[in-house]
Each structure stands twice: as C-alpha cells, then as structure tokens.
Backbone as CSV, one residue per row, in Angstrom:
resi,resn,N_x,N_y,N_z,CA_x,CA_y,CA_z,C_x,C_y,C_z
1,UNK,37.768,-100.484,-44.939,38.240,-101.442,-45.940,37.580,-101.148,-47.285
2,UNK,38.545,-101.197,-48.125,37.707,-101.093,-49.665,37.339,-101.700,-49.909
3,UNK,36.260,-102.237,-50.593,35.075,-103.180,-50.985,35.105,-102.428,-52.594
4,UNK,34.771,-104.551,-53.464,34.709,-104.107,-54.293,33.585,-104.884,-54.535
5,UNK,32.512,-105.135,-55.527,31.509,-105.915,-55.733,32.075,-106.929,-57.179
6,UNK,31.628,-107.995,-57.261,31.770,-108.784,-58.241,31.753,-108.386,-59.740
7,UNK,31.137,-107.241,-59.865,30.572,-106.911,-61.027,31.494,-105.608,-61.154
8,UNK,31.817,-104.740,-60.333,32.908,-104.162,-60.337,34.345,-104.587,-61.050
9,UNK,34.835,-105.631,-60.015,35.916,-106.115,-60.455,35.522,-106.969,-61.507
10,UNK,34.527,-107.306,-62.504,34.948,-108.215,-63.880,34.704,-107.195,-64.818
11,UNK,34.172,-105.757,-64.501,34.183,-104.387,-65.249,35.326,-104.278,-65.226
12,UNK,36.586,-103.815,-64.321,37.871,-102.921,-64.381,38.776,-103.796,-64.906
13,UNK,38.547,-105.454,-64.574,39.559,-106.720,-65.240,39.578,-107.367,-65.992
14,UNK,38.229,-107.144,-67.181,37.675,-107.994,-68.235,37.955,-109.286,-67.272
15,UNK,37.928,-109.644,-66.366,37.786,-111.207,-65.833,36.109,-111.570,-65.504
16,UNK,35.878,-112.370,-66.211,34.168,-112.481,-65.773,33.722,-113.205,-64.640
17,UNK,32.786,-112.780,-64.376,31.829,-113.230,-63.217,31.568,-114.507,-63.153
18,UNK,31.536,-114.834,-64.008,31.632,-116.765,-63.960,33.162,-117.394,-63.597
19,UNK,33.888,-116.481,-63.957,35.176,-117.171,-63.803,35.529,-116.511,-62.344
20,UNK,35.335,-115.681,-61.875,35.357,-115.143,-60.438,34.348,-115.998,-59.426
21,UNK,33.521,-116.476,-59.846,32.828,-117.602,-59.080,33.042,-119.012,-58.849
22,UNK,33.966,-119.337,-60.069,34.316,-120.699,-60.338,35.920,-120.416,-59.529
23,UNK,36.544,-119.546,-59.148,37.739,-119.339,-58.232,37.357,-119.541,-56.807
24,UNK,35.643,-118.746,-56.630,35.374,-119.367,-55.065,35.035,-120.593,-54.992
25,UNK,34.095,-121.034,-55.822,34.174,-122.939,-55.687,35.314,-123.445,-55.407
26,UNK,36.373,-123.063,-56.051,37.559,-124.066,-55.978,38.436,-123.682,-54.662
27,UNK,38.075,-123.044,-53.966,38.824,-122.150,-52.977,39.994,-121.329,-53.585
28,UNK,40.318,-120.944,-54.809,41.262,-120.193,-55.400,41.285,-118.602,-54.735
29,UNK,40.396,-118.182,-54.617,39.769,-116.616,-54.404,38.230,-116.789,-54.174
30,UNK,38.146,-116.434,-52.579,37.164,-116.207,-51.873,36.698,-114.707,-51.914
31,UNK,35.665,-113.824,-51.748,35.625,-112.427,-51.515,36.113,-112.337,-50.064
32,UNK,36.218,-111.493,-49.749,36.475,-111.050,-48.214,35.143,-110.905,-47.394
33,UNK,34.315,-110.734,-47.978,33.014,-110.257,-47.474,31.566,-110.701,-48.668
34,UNK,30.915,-111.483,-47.799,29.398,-111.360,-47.979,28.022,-111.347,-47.477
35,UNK,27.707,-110.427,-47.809,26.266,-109.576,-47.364,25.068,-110.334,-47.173
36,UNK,24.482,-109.794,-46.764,23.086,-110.729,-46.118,22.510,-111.501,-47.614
37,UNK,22.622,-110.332,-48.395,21.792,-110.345,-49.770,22.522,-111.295,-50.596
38,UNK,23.663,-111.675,-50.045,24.218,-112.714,-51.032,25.417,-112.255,-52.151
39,UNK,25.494,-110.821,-52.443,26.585,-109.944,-52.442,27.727,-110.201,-52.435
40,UNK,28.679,-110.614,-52.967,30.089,-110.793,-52.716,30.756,-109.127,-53.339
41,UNK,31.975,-108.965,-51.915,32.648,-107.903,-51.937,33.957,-108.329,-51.994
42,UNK,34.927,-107.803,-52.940,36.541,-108.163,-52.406,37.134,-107.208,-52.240
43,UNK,38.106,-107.547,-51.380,38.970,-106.576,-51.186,40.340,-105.824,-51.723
44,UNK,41.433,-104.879,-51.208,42.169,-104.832,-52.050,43.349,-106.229,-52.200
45,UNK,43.555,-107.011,-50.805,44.042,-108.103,-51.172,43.512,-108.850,-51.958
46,UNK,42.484,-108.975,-51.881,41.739,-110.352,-53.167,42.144,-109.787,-54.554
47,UNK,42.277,-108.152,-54.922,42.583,-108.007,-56.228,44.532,-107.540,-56.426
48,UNK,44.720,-107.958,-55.754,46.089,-108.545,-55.443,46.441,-110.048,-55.605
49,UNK,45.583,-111.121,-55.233,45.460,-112.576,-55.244,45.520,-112.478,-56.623
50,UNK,44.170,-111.950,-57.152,43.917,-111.948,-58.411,44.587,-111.681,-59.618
51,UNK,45.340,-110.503,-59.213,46.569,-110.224,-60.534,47.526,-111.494,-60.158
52,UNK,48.272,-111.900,-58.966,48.695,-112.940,-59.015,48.312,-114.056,-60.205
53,UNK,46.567,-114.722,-59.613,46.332,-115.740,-60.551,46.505,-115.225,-62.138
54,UNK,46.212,-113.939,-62.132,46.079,-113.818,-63.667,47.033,-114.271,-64.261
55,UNK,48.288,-113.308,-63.784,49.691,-113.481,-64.094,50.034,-115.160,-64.478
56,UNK,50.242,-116.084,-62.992,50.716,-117.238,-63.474,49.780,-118.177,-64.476
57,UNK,48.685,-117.707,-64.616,47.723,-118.233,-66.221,48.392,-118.075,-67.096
58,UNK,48.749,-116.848,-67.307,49.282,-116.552,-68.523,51.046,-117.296,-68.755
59,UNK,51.170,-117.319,-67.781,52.594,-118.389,-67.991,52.136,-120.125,-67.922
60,UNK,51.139,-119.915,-67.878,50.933,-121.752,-67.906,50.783,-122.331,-66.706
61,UNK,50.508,-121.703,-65.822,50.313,-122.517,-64.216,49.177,-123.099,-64.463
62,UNK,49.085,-124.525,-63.811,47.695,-124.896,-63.530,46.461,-123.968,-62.626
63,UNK,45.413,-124.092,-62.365,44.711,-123.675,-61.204,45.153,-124.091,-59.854
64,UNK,45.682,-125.713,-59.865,46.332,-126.723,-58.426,47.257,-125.768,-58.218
65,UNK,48.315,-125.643,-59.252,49.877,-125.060,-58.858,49.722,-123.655,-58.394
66,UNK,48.831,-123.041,-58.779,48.800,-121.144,-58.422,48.081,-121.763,-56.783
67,UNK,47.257,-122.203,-56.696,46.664,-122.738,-55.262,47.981,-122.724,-53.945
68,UNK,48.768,-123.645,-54.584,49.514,-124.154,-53.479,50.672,-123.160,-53.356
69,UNK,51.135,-122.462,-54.684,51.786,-121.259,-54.408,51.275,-119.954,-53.627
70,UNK,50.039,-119.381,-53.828,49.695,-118.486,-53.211,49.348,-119.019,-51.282
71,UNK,48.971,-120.416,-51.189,49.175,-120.776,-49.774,50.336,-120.088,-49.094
72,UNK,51.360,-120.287,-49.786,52.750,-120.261,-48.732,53.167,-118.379,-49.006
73,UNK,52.040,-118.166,-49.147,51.816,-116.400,-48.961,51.153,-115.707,-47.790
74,UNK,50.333,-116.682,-47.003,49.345,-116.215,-45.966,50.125,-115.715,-44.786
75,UNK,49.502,-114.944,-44.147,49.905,-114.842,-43.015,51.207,-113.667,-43.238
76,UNK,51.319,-113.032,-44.374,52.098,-111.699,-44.406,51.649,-110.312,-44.519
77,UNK,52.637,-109.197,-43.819,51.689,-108.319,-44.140,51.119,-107.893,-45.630
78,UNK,50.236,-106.611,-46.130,49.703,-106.416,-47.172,51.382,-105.755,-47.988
79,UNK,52.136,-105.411,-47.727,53.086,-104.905,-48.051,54.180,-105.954,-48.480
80,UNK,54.496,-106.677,-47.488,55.842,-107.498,-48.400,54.893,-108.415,-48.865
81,UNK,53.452,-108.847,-48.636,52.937,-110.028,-49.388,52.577,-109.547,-51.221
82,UNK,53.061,-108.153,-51.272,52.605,-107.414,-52.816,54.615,-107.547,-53.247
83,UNK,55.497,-107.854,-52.010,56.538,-107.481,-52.758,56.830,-108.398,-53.482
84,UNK,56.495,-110.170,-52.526,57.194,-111.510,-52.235,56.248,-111.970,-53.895
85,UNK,54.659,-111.021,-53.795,54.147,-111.571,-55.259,54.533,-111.074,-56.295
86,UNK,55.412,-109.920,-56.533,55.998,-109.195,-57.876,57.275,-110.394,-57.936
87,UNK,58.188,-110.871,-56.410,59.369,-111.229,-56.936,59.239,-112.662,-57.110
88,UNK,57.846,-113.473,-56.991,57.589,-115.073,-57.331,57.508,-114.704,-58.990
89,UNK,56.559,-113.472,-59.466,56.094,-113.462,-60.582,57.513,-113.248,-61.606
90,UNK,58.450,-112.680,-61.142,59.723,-112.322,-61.610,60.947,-113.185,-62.275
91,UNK,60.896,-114.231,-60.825,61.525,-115.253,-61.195,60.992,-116.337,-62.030
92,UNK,59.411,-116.438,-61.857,58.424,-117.408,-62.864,59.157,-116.818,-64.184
93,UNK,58.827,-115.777,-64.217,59.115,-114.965,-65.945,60.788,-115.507,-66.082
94,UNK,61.320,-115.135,-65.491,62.901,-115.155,-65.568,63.109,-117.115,-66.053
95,UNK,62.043,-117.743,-65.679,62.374,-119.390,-65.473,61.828,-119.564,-67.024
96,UNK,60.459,-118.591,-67.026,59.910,-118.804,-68.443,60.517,-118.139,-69.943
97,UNK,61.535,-117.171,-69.458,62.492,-116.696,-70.378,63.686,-117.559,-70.553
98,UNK,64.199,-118.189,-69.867,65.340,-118.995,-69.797,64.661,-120.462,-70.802
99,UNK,63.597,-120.511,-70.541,63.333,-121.812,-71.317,62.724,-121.824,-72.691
100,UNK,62.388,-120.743,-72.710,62.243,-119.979,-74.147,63.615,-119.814,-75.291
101,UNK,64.417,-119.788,-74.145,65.603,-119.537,-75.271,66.809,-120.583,-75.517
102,UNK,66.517,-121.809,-74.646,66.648,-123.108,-74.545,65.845,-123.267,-75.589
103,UNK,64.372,-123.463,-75.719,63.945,-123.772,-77.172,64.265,-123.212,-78.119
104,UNK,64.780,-121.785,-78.246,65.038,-121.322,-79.676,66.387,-121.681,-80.041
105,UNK,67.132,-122.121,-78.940,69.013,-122.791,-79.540,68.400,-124.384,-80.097
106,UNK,66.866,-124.711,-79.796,66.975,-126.342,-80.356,66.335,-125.979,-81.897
107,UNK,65.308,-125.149,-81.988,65.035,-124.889,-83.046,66.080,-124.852,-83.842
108,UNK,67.123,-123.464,-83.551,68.363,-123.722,-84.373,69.169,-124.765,-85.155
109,UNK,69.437,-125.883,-83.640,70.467,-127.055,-84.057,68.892,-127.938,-85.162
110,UNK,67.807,-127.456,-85.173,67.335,-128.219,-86.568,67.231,-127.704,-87.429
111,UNK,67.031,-126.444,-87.204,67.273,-125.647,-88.796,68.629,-126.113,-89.545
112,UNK,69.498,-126.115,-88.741,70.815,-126.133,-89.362,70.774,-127.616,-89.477
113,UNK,70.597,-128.432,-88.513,70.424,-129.939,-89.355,69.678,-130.236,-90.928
114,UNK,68.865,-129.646,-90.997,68.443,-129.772,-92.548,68.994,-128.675,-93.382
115,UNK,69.583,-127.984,-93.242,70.610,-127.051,-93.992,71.940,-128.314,-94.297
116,UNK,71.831,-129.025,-93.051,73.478,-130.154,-93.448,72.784,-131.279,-94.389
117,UNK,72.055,-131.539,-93.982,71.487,-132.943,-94.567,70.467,-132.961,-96.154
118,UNK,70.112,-131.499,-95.805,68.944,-131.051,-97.263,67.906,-131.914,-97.114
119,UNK,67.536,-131.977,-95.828,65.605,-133.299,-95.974,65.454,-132.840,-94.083
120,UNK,64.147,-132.828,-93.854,63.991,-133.579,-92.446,63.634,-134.856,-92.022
121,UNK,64.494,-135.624,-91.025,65.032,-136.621,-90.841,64.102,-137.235,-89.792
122,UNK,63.289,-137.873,-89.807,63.132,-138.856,-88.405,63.723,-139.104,-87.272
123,UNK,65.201,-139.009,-87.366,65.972,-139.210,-86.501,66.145,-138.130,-85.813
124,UNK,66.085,-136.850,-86.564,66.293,-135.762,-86.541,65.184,-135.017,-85.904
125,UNK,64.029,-135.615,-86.103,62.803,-135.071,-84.789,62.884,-135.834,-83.325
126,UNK,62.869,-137.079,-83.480,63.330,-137.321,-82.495,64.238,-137.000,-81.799
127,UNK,65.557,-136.874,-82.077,66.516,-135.730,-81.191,66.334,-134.809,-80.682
128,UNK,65.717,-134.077,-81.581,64.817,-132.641,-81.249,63.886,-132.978,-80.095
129,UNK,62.373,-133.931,-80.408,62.132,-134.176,-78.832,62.626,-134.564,-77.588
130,UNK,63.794,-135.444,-77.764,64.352,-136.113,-76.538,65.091,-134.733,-75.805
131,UNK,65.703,-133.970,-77.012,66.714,-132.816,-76.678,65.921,-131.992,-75.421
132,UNK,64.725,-131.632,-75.933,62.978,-130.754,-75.292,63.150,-131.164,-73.814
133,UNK,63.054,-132.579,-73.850,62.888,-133.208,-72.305,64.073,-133.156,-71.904
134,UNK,65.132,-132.950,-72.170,66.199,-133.505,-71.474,67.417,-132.034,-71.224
135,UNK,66.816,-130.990,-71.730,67.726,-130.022,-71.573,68.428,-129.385,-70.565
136,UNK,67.825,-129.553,-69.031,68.730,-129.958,-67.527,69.497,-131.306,-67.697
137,UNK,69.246,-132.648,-68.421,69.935,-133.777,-68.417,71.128,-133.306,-69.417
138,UNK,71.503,-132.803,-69.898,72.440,-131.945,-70.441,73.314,-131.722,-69.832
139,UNK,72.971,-130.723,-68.893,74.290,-130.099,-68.112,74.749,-131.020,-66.744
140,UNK,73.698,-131.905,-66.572,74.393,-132.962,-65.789,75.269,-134.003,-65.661
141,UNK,75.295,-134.326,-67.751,75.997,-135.188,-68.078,77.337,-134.500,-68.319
142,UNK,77.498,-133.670,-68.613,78.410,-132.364,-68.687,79.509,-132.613,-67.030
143,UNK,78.594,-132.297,-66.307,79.172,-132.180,-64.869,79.670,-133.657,-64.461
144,UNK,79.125,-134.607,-65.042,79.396,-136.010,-64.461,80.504,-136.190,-65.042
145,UNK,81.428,-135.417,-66.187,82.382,-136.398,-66.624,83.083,-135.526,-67.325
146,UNK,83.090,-134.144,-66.790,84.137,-133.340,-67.126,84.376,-132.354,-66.300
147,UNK,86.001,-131.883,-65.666,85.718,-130.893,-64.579,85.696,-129.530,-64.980
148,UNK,85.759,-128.317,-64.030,85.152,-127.533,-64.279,85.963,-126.852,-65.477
149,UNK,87.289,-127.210,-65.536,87.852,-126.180,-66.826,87.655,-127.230,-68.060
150,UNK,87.450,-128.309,-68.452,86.913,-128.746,-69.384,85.308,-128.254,-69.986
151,UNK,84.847,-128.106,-68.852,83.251,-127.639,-69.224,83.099,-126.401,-69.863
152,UNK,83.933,-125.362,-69.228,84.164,-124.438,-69.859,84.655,-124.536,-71.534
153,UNK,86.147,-125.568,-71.588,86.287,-125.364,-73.151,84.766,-125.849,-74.158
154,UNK,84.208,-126.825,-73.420,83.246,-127.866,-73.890,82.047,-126.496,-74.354
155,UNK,81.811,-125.491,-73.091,80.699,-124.657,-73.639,81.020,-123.477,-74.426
156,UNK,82.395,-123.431,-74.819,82.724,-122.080,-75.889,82.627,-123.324,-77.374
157,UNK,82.200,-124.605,-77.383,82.263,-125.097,-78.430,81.127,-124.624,-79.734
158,UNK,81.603,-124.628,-81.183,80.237,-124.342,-81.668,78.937,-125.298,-81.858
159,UNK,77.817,-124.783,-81.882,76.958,-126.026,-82.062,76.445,-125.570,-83.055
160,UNK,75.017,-126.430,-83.312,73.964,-125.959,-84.187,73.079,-125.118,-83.485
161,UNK,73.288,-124.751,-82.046,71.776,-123.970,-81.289,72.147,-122.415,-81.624
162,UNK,73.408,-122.086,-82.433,73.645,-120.850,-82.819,73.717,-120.627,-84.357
163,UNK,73.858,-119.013,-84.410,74.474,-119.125,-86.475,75.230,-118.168,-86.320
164,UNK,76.586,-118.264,-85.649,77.676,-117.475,-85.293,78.634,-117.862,-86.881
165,UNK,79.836,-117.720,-86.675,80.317,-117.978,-87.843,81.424,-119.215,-87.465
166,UNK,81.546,-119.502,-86.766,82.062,-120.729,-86.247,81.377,-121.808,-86.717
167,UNK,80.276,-121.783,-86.053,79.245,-122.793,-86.770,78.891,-122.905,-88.158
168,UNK,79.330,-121.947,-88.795,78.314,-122.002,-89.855,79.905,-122.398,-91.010
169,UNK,80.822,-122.068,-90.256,82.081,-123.378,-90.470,82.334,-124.538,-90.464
170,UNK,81.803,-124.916,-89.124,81.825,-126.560,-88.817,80.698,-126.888,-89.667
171,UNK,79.592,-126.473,-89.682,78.591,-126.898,-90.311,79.291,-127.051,-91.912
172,UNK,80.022,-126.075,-92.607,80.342,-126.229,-94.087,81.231,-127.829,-94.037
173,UNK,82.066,-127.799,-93.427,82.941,-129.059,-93.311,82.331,-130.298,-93.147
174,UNK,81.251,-129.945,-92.131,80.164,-131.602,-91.882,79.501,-131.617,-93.167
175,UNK,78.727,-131.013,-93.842,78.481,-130.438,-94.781,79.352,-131.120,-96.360
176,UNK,80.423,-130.964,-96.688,81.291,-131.505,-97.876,81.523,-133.002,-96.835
177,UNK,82.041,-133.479,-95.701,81.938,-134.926,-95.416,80.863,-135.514,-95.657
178,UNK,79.704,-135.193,-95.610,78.408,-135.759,-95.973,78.434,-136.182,-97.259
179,UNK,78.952,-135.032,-98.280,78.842,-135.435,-99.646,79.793,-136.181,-100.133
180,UNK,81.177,-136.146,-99.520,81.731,-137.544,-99.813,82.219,-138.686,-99.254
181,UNK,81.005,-138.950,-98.835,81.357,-139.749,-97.367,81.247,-141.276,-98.252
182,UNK,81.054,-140.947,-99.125,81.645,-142.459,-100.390,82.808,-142.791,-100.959
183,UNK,83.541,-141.735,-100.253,85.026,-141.571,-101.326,85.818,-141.738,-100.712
184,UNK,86.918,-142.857,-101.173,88.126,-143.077,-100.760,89.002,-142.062,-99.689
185,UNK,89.050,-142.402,-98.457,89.402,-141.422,-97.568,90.874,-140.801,-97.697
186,UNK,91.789,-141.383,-98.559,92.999,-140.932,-98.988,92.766,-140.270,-100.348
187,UNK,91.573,-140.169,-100.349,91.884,-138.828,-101.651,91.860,-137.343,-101.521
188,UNK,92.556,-136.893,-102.010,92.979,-135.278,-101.637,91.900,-134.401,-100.951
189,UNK,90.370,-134.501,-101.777,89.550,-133.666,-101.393,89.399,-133.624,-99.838
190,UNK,89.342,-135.313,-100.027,88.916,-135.721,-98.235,89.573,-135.509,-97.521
191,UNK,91.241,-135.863,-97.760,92.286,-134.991,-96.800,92.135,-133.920,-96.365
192,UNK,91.915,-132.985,-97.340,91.734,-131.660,-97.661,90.525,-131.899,-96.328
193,UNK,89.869,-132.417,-96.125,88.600,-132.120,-95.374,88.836,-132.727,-93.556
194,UNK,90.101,-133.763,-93.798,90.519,-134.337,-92.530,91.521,-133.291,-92.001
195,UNK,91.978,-131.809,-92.460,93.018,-131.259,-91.882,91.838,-130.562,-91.295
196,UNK,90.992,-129.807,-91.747,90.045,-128.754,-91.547,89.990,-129.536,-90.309
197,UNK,89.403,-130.500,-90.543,88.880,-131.316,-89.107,89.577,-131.249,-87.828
198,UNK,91.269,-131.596,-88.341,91.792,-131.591,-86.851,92.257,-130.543,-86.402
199,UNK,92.623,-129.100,-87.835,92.641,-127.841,-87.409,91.836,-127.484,-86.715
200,UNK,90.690,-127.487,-86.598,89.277,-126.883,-86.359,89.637,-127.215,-84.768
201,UNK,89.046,-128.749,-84.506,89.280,-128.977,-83.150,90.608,-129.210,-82.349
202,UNK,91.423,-129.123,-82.824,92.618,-128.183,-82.491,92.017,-126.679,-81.408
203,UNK,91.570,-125.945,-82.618,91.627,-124.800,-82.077,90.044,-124.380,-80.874
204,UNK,89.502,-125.039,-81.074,88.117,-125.482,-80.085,88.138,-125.637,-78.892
205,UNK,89.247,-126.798,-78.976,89.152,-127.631,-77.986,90.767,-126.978,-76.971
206,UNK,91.007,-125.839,-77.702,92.250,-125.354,-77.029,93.366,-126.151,-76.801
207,UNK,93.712,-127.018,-78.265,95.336,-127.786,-78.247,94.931,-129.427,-77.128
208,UNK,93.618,-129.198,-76.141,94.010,-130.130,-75.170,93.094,-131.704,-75.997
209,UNK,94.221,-132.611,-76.565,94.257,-133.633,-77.494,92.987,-134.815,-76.686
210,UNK,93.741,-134.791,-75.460,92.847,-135.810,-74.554,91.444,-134.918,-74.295
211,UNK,91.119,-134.346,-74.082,89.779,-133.829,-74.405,89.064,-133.984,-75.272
212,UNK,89.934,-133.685,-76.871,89.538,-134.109,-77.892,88.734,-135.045,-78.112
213,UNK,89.332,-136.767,-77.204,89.084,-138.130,-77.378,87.896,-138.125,-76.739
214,UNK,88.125,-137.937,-75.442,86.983,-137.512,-74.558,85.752,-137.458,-74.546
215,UNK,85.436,-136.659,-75.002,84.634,-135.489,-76.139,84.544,-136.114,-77.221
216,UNK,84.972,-136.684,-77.962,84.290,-137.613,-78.741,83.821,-138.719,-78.771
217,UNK,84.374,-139.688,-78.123,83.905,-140.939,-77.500,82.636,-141.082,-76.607
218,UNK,82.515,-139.878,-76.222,81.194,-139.738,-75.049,80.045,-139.694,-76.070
219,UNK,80.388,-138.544,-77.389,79.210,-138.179,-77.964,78.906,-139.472,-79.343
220,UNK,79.878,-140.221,-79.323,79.660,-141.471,-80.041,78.345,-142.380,-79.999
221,UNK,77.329,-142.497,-80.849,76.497,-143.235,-80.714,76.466,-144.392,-81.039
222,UNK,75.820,-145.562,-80.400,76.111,-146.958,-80.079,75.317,-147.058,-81.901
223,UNK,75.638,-148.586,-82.382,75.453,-149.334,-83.613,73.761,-149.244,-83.760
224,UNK,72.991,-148.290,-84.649,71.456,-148.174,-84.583,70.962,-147.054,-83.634
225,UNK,71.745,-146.382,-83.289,70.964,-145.625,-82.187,71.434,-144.272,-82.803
226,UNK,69.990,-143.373,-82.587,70.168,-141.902,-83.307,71.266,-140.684,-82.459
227,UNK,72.094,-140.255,-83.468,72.893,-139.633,-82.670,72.300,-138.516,-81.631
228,UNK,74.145,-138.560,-80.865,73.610,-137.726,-79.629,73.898,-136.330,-79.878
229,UNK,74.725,-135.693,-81.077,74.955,-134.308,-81.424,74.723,-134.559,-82.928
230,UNK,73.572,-133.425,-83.235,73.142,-133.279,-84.398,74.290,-133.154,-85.610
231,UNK,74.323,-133.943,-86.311,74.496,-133.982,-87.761,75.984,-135.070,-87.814
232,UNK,76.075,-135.702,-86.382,77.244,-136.927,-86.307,76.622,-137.928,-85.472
233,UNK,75.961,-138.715,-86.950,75.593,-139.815,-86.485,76.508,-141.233,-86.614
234,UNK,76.580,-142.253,-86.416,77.557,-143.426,-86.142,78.252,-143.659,-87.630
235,UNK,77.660,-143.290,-88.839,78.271,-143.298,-89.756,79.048,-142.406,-90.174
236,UNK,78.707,-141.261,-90.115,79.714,-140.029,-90.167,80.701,-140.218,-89.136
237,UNK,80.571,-140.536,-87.718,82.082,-140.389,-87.092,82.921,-141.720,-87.524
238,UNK,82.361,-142.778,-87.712,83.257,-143.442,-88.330,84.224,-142.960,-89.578
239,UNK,83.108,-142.726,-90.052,83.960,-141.859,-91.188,84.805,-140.811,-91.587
240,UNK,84.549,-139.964,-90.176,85.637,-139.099,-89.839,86.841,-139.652,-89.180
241,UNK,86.752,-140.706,-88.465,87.612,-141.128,-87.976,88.831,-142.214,-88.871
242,UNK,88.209,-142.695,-89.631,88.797,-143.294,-90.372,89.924,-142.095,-91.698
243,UNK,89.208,-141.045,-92.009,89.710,-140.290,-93.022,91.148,-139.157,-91.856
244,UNK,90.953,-138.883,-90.666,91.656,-138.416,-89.545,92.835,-139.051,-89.434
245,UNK,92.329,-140.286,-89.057,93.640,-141.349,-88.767,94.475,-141.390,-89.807
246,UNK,93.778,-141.594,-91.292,94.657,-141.272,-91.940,95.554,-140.350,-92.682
247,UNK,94.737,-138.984,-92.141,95.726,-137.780,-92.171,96.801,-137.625,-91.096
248,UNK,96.497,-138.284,-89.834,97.503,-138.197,-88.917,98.408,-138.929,-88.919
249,UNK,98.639,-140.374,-89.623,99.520,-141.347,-90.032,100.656,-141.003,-91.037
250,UNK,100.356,-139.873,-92.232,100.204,-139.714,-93.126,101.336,-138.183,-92.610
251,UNK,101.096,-137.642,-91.789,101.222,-136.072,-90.928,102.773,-136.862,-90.314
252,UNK,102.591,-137.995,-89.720,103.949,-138.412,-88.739,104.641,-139.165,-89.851
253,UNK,104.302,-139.276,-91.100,105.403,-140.013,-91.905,106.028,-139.241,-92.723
254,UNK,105.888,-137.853,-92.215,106.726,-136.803,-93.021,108.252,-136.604,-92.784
C-alpha cells in the first residue's frame, strides 16, 4: 500500500496540516494508517477523498454536505469509486454552470430594466431578488397553466435575460410607452405605438390571440404589488391596454 505522511501530502497539495487535521477531528478524512509514533499515513484512497473534498469547496459545499455525500461512496471498489467521484463532481459543475447562467439572464433583465426606465428602481431590486429565489418557481408556474405547446411559444418569447434583437425591440417600444404614458391614448404617436404592440405579439405569440390574453392576465400585477415581468408594472399594462383597445376598436370600424 502507498503511504503517504501528513507532511507529504500538504507539500504536493498546498493543503495544510492544520486543515488535514481538522478533517480527522471532524471525521471528514481519517489517514488510513497510524504508527506507534503517532504518524499519520494516507493512502491513495484518502488522496482521492481529498481531491473530492477539495473540489466540492471550491463549488461551495459545506464540510456537513461533502460528509454525507462522500458516505454514500463506501463500500466501492478503488476504480468505479474514482469514476462515480469524477461523475458526482461533473454533474455538481454542470448544476453549478446551469445556475450561473440563470444568474447572468437576471443580471440582464436588470441591466435592461434601467436602460427602460433610466434610474434603479426599488421595485426593481426586489424583483431581481425574489427572481434569485424563485428561478425553479418559474418553470413550475409555466407548467401549471400552460400545456406543452404553449410553453414552448411562451419560451421563444423575448425577455430582458437576453440582448438579441427582438428584445432590444420590445424593449424600444416599452421604452417610447413609458415616455408617453401621459398622453392621450388616441393620439397618433401612441397609436403608432399600440400597432407595434399588437404587431409584435401577433408575431410572438404565433397569431394564437387566446394565448395572448392568457399570457397577459397571468403576468398582470395585483393594485400595489411590484410587477411580475420586468418593465410592466400595473400602470404600464393598464396603459397598454387601454391605448390597444383602442387601436382595435378603431381597426374594426374600418
């Protein structure tokens, strides 16, 4: 058996000897072997354990959580127990890449919120945190109340978590409603801004009208409460809705 000494392995791992001791206190990593003299030796599994712990440190595991994960490792051979630890470490990464880029589409939808609004908003951090916690509560609300070929049109929609050119369309249009969201909704400009509107989701939402409603009514926020899609909060959809209706009234009296 290869034997390694304590002082060995915090030479070849920059991991120190205090912190290799404070792993046997905790039962994290025991040596395999110790000598009359008091000596601790590990082996090549222990520096196998060990890249393990290193690894899930560096992704943020607690000391508890790497514990109870490396438990349900015992009792395999030295061979698939090096495979089963590359493909835990794999999928950790794969879980910690996926949520990495979940945060960088929220970063987005706030960059581009203060690109619409020109200030950062209170309301607008808060969304941002609730968004943080809730980004599996997302796709559940998704699944609860639309089937599967709606979800689909629902996720080719543009948002703010991108800067495709779609978005950076819808965004121009939310964008001029903001600025005249004081002005008589039968005046040309605003028309001008209620066709864009129903062109747009028209073509989004793939022609299907009742989706449209759908889909908007869901993302409608109640009287005081911060909206649920960045940059349409209860005053703006009113206000879209009101300037809509009257392009569509306006559309059938031709």
């Amino acid at each position: 058996m290869d034997k390694y000494s304590i002082g060995e392995i915090s030479k070849e791992t920059n991991v120190t000897t205090r912190t290799l001791r404070y792993y046997e206190e905790i039962g994290l990593l025991k040596p395999s072997y110790v000598a009359d003299s008091g000596y601790r030796y590990y082996s090549k599994d222990d520096v196998i354990t060990l890249q393990q712990i290193t690894t899930f440190k560096k992704l943020g595991f607690k000391l508890s959580e790497i514990k109870e994960v490396l438990k349900e490792e015992k009792g395999i051979s030295e061979e698939e127990r090096w495979k089963s630890a590359i493909q835990n470490e794999i999928q950790t990464i794969q879980g910690e890449v996926k949520r990495l880029q979940d945060l960088e589409k929220l970063l987005y939808t706030t960059f581009h919120s203060i690109e619409l609004t020109g200030e950062l908003r209170t309301e607008d951090l808060m969304l941002f945190i609730k968004s943080v916690q809730g980004i599996d509560q997302r796709k559940k609300f998704w699944k609860r109340y639309f089937n599967e070929e709606e979800q689909q049109i629902i996720q080719g929609l543009p948002t703010f978590e991108e800067s495709d050119k779609r978005t950076q369309e819808w965004l121009q249009v939310l964008r001029e409603i903001r600025e005249r969201i004081n002005e008589p909704v039968d005046s040309p400009e605003v028309q001008q801004l209620a066709e864009k509107v129903v062109g747009f989701s028209m073509h989004v939402f793939q022609e299907d009208e009742q989706l449209i409603n759908k889909y908007w009514e869901l993302i409608r926020p109640e009287e005081g409460e911060i909206a649920k899609v960045y940059g349409l909060d209860s005053e703006t959809m009113k206000y879209i809705d009101e300037m809509v209706e009257y392009y569509l009234k306006k559309e059938e009296d031709k």
